[in-house]
C-alpha positions in Angstrom: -146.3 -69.0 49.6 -143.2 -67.3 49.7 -140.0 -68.2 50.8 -137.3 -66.4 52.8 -134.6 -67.7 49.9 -136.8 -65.9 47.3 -137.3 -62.6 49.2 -133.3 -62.8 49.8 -132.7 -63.2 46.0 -135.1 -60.7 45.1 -134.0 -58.5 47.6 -130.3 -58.6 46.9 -130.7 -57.7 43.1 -132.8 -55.0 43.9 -130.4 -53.1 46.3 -126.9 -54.9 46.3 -127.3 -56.0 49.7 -128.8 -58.4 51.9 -132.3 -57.4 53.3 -131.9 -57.1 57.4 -133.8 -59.9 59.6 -137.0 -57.6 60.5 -137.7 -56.2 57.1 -137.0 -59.6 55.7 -139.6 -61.1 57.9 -142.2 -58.4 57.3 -141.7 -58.9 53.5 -142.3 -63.2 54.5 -144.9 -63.6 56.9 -146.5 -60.1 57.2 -146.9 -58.3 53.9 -149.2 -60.6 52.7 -147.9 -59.7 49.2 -146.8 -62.6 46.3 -143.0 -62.3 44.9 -144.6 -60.5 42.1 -145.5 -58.0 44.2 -142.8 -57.7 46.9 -140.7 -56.8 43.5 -143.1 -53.8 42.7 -142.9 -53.0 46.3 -139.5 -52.8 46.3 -139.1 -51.1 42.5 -141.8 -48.6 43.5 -139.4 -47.2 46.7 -137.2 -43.9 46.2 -134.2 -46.3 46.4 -134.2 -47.8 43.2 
């Protein structure tokens, strides 16, 4: 399972900032995604 406090961390050295309450509860209980890969989620977006 994934936790909010991962998802934050992973989040916040992705894009230097802190991920905003919706997104950060899609990414928890929604996404249906591991850590491993929220973090290719998030590396594979234009913004990084």
């Amino acid at each position: 399972m994934v936790s909010m406090n991962d998802v934050c961390k992973l989040y916040v050295a992705t894009f230097n900032r802190a991920p905003d309450a919706a997104g950060l509860s899609y990414w928890v209980n929604n996404s249906g995604l591991s850590i491993e890969g929220i973090a290719q989620s998030f590396f594979d977006q234009p913004e990084t």
